[in-house]
ZASE-874716 format. One record per residue (C-alpha): residue number from 1; residue in three letters; x, y, z. Coordinates in nm, 2 decimals, always signed. Layout:
residues N
> num | residuo | c1 | c2 | c3
> NUM | ALA | X | Y | Z $
...
//
This chain:
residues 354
> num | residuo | c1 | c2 | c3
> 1 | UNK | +0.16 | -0.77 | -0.29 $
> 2 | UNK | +0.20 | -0.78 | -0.64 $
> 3 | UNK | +0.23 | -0.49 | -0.94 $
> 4 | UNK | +0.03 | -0.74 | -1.25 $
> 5 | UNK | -0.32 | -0.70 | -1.06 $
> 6 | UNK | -0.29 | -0.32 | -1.03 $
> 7 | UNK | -0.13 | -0.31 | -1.40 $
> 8 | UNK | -0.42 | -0.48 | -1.51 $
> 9 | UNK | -0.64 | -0.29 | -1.33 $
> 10 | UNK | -0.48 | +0.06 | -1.45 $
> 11 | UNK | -0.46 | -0.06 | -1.84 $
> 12 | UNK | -0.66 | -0.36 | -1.93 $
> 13 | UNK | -0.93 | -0.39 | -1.75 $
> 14 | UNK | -1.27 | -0.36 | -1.90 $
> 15 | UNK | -1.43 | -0.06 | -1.67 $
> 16 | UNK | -1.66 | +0.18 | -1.70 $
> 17 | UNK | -1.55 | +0.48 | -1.53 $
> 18 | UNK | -1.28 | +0.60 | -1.32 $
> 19 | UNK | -1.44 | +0.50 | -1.01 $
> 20 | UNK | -1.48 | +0.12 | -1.10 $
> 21 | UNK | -1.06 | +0.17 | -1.17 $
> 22 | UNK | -0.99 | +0.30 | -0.89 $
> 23 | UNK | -1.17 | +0.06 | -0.69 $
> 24 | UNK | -1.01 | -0.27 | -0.91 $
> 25 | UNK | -0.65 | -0.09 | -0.82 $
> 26 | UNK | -0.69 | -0.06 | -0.50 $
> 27 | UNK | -0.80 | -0.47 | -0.46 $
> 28 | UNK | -0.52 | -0.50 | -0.71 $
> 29 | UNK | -0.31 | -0.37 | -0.49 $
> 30 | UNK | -0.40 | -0.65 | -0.17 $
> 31 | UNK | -0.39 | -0.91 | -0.45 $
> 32 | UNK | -0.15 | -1.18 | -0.50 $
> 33 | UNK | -0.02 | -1.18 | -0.91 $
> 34 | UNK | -0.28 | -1.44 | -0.97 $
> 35 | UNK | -0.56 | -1.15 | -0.82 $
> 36 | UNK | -0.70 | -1.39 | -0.53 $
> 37 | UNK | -0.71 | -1.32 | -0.17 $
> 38 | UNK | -0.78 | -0.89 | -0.19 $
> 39 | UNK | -0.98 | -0.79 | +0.10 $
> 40 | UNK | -0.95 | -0.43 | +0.13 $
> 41 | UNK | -1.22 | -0.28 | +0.37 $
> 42 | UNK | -1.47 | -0.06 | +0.20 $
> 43 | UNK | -1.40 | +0.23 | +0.42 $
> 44 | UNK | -1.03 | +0.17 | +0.30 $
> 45 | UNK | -1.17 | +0.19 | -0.05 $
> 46 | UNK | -1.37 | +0.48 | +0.00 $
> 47 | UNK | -1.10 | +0.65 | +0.13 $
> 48 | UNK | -0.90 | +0.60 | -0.18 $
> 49 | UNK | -1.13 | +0.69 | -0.45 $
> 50 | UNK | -1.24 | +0.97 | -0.26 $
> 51 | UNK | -1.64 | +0.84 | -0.28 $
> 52 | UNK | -1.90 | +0.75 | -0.07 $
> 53 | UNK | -1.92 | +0.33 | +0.12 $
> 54 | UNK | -2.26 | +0.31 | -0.04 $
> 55 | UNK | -2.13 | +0.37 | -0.40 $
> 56 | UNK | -1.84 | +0.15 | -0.33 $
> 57 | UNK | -2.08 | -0.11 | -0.21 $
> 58 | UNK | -2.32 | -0.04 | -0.59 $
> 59 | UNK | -2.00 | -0.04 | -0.80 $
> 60 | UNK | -1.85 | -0.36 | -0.60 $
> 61 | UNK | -2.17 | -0.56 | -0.69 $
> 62 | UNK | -2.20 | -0.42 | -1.02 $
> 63 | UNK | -1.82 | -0.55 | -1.16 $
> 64 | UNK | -1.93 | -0.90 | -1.00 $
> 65 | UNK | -2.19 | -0.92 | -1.17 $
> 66 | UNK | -2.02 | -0.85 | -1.51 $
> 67 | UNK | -1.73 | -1.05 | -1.42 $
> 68 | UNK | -1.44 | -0.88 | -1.32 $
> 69 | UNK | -1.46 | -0.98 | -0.97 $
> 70 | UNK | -1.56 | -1.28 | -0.78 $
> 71 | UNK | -1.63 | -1.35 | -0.40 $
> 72 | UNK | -1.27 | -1.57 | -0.34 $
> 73 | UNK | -1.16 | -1.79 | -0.04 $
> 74 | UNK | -1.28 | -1.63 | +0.26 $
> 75 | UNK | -1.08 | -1.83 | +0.48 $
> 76 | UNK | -0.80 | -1.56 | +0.40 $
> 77 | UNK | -0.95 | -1.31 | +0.64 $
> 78 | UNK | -1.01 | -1.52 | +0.90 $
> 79 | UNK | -0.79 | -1.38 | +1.15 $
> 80 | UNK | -0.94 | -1.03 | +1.15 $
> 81 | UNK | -1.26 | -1.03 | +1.40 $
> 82 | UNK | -1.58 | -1.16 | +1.21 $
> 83 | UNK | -1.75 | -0.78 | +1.35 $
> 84 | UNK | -1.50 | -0.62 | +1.15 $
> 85 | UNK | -1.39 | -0.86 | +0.85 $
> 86 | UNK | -1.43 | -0.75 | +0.53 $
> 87 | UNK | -1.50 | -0.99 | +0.18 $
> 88 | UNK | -1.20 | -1.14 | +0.02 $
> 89 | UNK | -1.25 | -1.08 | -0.39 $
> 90 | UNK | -1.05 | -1.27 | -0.62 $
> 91 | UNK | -0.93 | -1.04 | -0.97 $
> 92 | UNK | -1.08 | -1.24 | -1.25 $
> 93 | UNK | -0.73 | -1.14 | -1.48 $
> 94 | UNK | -0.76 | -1.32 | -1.80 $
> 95 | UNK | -0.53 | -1.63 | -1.82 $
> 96 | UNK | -0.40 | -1.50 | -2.21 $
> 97 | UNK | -0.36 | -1.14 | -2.00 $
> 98 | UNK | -0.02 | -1.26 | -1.77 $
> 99 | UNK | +0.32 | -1.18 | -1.94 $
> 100 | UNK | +0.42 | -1.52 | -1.74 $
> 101 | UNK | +0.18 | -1.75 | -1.66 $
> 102 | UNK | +0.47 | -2.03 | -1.57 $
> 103 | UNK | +0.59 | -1.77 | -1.26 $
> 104 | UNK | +0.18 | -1.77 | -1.15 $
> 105 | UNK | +0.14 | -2.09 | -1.13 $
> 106 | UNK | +0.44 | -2.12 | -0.96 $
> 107 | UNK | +0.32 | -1.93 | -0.72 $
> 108 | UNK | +0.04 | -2.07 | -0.69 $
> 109 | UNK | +0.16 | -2.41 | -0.67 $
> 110 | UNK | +0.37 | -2.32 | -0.36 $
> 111 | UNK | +0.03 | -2.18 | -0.17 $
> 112 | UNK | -0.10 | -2.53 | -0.25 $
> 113 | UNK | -0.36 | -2.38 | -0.54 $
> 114 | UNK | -0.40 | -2.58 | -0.87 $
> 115 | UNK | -0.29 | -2.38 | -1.15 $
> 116 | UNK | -0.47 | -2.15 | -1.34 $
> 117 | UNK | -0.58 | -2.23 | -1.71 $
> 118 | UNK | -0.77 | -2.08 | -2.00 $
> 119 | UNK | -1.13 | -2.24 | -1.84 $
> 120 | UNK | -1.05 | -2.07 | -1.48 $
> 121 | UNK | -0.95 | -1.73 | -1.64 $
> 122 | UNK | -1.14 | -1.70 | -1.94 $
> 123 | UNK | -1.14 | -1.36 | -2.17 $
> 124 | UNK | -1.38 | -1.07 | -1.99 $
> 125 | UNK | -1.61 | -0.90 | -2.20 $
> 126 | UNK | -1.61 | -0.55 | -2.34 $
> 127 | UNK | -1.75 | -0.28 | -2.08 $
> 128 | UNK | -2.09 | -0.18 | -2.12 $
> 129 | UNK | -2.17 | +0.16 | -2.26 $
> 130 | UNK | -2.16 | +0.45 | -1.96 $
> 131 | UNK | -2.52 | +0.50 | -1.83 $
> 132 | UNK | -2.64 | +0.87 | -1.99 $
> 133 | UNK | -2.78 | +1.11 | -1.73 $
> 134 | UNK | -3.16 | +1.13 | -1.75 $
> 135 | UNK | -3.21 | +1.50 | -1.75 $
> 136 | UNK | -2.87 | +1.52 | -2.02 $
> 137 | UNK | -2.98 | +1.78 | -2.29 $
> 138 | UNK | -3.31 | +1.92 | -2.09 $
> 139 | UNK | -3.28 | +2.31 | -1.99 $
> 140 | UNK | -3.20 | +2.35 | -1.62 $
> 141 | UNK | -3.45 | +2.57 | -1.44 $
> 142 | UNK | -3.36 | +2.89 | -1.36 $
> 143 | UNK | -3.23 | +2.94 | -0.92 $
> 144 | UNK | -3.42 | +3.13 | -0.73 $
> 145 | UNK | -3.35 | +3.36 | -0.46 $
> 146 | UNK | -3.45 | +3.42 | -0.12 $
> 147 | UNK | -3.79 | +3.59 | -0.23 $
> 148 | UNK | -3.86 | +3.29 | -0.43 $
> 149 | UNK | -3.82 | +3.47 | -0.78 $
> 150 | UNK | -3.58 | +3.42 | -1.01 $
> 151 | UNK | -3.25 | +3.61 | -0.98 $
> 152 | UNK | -3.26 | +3.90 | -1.26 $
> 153 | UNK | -3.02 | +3.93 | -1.49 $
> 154 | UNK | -3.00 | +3.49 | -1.52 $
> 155 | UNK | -2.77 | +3.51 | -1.26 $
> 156 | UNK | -2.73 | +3.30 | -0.93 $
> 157 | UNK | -2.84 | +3.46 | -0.60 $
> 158 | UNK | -2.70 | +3.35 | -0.26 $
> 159 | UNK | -2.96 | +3.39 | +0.01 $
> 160 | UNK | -2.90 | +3.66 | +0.26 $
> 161 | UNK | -2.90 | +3.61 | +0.64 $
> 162 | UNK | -3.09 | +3.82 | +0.88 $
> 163 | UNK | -2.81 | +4.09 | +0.89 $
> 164 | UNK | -2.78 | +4.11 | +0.52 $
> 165 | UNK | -2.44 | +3.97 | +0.53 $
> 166 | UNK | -2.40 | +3.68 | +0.22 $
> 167 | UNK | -2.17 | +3.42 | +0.20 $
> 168 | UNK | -2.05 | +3.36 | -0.14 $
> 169 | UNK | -2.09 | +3.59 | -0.46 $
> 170 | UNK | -2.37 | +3.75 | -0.56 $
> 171 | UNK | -2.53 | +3.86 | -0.90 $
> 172 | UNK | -2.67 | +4.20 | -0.90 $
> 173 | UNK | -2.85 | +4.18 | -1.21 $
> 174 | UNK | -2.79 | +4.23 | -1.58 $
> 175 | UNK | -2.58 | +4.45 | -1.71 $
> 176 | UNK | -2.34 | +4.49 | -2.03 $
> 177 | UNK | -1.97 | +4.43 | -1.99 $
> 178 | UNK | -1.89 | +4.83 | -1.99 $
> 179 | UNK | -2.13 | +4.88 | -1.72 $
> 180 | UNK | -2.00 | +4.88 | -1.35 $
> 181 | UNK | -2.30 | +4.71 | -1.19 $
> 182 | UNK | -2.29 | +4.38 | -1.37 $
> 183 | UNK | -2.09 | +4.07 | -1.33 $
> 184 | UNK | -2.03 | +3.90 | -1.01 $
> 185 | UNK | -1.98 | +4.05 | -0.68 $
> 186 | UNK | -1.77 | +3.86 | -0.33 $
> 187 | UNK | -1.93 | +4.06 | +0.00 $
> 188 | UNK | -1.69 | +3.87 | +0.18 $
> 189 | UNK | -1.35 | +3.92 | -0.01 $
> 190 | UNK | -1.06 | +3.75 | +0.13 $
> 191 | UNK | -0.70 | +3.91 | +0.20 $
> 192 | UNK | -0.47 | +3.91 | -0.17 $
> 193 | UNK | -0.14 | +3.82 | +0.07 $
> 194 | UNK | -0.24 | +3.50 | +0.29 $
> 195 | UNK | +0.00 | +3.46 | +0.60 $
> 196 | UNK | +0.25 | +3.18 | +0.49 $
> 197 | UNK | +0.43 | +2.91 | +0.68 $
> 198 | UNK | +0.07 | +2.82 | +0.82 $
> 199 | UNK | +0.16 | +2.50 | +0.99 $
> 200 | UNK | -0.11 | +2.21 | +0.88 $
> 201 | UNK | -0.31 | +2.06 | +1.13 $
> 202 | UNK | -0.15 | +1.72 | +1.12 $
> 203 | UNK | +0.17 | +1.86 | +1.11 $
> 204 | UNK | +0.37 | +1.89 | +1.46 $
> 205 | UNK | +0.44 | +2.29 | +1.49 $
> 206 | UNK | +0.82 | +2.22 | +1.54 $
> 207 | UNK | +0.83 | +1.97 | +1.26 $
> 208 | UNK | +0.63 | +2.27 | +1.04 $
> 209 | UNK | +0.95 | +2.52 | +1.06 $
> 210 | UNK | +1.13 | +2.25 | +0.89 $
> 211 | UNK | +1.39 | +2.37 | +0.60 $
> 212 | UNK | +1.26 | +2.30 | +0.23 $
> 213 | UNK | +0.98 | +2.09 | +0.31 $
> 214 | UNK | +1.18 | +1.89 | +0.61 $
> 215 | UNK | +0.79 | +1.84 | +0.75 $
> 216 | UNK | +0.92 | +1.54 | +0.96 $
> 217 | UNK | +1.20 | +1.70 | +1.15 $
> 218 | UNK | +1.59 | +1.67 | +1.08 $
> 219 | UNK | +1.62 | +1.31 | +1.26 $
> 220 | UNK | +1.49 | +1.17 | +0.88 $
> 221 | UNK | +1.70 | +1.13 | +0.62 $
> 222 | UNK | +1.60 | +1.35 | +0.29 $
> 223 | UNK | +1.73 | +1.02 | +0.06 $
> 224 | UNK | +1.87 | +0.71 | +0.07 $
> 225 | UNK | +2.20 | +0.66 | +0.09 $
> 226 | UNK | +2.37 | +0.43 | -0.19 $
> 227 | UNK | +2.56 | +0.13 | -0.08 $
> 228 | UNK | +2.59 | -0.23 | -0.19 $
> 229 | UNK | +2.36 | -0.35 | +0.07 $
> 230 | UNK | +2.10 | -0.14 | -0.08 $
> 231 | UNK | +2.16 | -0.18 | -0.43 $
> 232 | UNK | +2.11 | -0.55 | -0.39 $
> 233 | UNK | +1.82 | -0.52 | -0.19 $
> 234 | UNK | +1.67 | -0.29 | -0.48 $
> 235 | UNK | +1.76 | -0.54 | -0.73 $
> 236 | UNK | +1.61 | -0.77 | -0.48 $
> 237 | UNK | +1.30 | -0.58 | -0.52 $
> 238 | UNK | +1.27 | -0.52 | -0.87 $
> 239 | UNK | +1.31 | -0.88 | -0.95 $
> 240 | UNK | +1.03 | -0.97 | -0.68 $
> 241 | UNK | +0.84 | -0.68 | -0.63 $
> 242 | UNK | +0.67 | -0.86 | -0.31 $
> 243 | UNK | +0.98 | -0.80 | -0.13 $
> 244 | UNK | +1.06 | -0.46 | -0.23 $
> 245 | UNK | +1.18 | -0.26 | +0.08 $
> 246 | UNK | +1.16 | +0.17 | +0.11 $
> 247 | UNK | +1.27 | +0.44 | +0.31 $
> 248 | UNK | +1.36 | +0.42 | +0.69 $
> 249 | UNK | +1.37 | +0.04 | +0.67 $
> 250 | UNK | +1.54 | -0.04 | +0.32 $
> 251 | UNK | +1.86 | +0.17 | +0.46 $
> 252 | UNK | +1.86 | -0.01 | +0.80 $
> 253 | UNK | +1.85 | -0.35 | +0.64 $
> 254 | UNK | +2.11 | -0.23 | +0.37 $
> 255 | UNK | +2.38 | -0.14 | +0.62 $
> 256 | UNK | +2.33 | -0.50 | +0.74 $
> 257 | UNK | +2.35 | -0.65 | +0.43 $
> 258 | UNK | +2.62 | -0.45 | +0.35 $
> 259 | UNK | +2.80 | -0.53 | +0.65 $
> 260 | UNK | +2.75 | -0.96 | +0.60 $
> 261 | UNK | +2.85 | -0.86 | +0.23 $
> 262 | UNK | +3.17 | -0.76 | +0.38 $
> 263 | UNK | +3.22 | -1.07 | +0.60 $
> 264 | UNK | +3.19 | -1.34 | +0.33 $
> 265 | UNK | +2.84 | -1.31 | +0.19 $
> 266 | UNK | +2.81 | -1.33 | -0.16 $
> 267 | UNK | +2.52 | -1.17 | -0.32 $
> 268 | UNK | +2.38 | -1.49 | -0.47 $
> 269 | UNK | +2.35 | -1.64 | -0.10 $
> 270 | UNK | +2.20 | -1.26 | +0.07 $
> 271 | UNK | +1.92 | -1.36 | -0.24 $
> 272 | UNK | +1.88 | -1.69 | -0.12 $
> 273 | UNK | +1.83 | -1.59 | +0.25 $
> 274 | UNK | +1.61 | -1.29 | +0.13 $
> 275 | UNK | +1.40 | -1.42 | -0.13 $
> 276 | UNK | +1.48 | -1.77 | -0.16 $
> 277 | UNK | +1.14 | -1.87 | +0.02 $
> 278 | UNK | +0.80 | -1.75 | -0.08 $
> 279 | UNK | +0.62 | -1.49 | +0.19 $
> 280 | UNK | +0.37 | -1.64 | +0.40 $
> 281 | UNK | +0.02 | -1.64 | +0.30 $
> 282 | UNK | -0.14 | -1.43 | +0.58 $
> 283 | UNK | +0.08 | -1.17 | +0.65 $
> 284 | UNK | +0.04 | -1.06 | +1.02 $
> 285 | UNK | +0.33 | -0.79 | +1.00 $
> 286 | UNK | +0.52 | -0.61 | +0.76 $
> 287 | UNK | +0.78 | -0.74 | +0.48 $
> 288 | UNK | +1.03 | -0.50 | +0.63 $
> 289 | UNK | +1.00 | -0.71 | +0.95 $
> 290 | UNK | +0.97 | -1.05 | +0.74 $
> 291 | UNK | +1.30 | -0.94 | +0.58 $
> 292 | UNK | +1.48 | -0.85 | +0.87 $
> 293 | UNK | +1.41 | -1.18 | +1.06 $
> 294 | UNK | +1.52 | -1.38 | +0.80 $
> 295 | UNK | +1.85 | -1.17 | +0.81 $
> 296 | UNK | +1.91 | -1.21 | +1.18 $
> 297 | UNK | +1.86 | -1.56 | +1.14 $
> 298 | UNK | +2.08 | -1.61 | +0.87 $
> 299 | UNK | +2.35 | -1.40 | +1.11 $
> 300 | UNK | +2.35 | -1.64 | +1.41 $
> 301 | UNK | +2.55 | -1.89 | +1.15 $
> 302 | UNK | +2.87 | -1.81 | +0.98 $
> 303 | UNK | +2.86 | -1.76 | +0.60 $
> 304 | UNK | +2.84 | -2.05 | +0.39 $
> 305 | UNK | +3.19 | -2.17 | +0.26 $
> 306 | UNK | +3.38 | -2.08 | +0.55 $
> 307 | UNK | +3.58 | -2.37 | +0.76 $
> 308 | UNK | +3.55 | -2.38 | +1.08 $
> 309 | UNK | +3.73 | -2.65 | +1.30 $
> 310 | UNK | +3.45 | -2.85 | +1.46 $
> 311 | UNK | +3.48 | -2.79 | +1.85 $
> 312 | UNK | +3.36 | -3.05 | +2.14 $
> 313 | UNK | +3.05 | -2.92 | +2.17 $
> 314 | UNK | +2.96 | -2.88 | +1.86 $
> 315 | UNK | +3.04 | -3.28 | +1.80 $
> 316 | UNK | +2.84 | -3.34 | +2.12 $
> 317 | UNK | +2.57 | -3.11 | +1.98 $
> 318 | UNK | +2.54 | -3.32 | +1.67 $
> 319 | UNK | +2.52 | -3.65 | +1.85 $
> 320 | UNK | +2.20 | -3.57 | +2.09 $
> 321 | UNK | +1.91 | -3.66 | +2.00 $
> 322 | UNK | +1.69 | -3.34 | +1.83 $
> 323 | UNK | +1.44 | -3.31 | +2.12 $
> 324 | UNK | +1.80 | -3.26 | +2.38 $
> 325 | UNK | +1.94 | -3.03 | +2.12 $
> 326 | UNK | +2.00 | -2.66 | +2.28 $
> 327 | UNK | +1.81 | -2.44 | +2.05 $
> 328 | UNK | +2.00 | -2.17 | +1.90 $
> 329 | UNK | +1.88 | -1.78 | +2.01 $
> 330 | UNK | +1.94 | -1.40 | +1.93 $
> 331 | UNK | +2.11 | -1.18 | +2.21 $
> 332 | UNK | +1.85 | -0.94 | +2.30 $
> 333 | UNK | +2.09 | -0.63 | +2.28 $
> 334 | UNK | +2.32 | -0.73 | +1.99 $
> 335 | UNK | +2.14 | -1.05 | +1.79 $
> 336 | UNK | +2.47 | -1.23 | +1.76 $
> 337 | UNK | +2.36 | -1.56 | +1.81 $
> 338 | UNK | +2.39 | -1.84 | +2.09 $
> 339 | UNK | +2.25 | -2.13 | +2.23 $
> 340 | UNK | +2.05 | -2.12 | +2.56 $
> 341 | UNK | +1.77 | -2.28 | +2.71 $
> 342 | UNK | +1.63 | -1.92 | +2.75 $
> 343 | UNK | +1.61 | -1.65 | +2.58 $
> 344 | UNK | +1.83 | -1.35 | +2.67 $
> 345 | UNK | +2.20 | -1.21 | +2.65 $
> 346 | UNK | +2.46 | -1.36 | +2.51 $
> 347 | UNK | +2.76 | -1.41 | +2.72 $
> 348 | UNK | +2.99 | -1.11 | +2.61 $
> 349 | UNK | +2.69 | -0.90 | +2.71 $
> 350 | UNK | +2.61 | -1.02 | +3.03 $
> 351 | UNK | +3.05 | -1.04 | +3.06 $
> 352 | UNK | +2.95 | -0.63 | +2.98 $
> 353 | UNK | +2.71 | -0.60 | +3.23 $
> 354 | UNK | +2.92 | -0.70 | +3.52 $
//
């Protein structure tokens, strides 16, 4: 949700290894930019870092332990189903860490949180020295083979099946590097020209014939195209990065900015509609779909600064009492808005119908 948890994660924080980073970024990256509120699964983690549930269990409990982490408001998972909800961890980033505290606490402030301060988010620690392997520095003993003697030549040996056939590579024994007979052996050597254009398993076959990597077929676009719907929603998301939109979804909702840009919008009111509120603090869908609702709405009402005469209804509109008023709706086929009772089309598409 934010980019300051997972920057702090990938450059400041006091870890041990690359596992205990890995598993901070990806929390960082479910974090809002004061760290609360990450509840990443740890299958999701696992998945990540490439490692084993159990390990991201041990290094989980380890980092709270040493303070990097601490179990947060719980109540921010609460709509997942208790069989399957995961713990919510709070980021313990130092206070004197943020570039700006002021935009935090801000944040914060808007969530209904008090604001962080040096006593909350207090410096962390120096990580502990990395635990030294118990055996480091012993000799290994030598393999054995299938007979249960060690393989001549200090080589490894691969055991044979019952027809003789082995697996991997084999060492027949010592031998000097002009001699033929030493050195490693493959019984099983594989072809020097693989077939190509292989199509991967979770690839679609038609998709997999797809020019210069086109793996998802010619239907998506290879880039996005440039216009000044999409440039704003860029800068849009590079001043916020919570709102950043990408691919399919940030050139659909460009063309209609674009396109309101072009009846009267003016950027500094698209940012206003866009980004002018907060995002919710459980998140049930996606931003892309956040963003585009807040777009249709602000389409069902002219752009701000242009003068419309008032008509009857209108007047009349004003005058009712707010329980009487008709409530304003989006066509289902075009999202122009209207007012009706219930939802539906508006009446140049049900005029189209007929």
């Amino acid at each position: 949700m934010s980019l300051w948890p997972i920057l702090w994660a990938m450059k400041s924080a006091p870890v041990v290894d690359a596992e205990e980073r890995v598993i901070l970024m990806t929390l960082g990256e479910s974090a809002w930019s004061d760290g609360t509120d990450a509840f990443p699964s740890k299958k999701t983690i696992a998945d990540i870092a490439k490692i084993d549930p159990k390990t991201v269990q041990r290094r989980l409990k380890a980092m709270t332990e040493r303070g990097l982490i601490a179990l947060g408001n719980q109540a921010a998972a609460a709509y997942i189903p208790e069989h399957f909800r995961p713990h919510v961890y709070d980021l313990m980033i130092p206070y004197s860490w943020f570039p700006d505290i002021a935009q935090v606490n801000a944040e914060r402030k808007a969530k209904g949180k008090a604001p962080l301060t040096p006593e909350d988010r207090p410096d962390l620690p120096e990580a502990p020295d990395r635990k030294q392997r118990a055996d480091k520095g012993r000799r290994r003993k030598k393999a054995l083979n299938a007979q249960g003697t060690a393989s001549p030549g200090g080589g490894v040996s691969e055991s044979l099946g019952q027809t003789g056939q082995g697996v991997g590579t084999t060492s027949p024994g010592g031998g000097d590097y002009k001699s033929s007979t030493g050195g490693l052996q493959d019984p099983q050597p594989s072809p020097s020209n693989p077939p190509r254009n292989t199509p991967r398993p979770s690839v679609p076959v038609e998709a997999a014939s797809g020019r210069d990597g086109e793996t998802d077929g010619p239907h998506v676009p290879r880039q996005i195209v440039r216009n000044p719907g999409v440039d704003l929603l860029l800068a849009i998301g590079a001043e916020k990065p919570e709102f950043l939109l990408t691919g399919k979804t940030l050139q659909d909702q460009g063309l209609t900015v674009a396109g309101m840009m072009l009846e009267g919008w003016t950027p500094e009111q698209l940012r206003q509609v866009i980004a002018g509120r907060p995002l919710p603090d459980q998140i049930t869908t996606t931003v892309g779909s956040i963003v585009s609702g807040r777009i249709r709405q602000a389409l069902s009402v002219p752009p701000p600064g242009t003068v419309r005469e008032p008509s009857a209804m209108s007047v009349a509109v004003d005058t009712l009492p707010r329980s009487q008023v008709i409530p304003m709706r989006c066509c289902e086929r075009c999202d122009r808005g209207f007012r009706s009772p219930e939802p539906g089309l508006c009446r140049d598409c049900r005029e189209g119908e007929l």
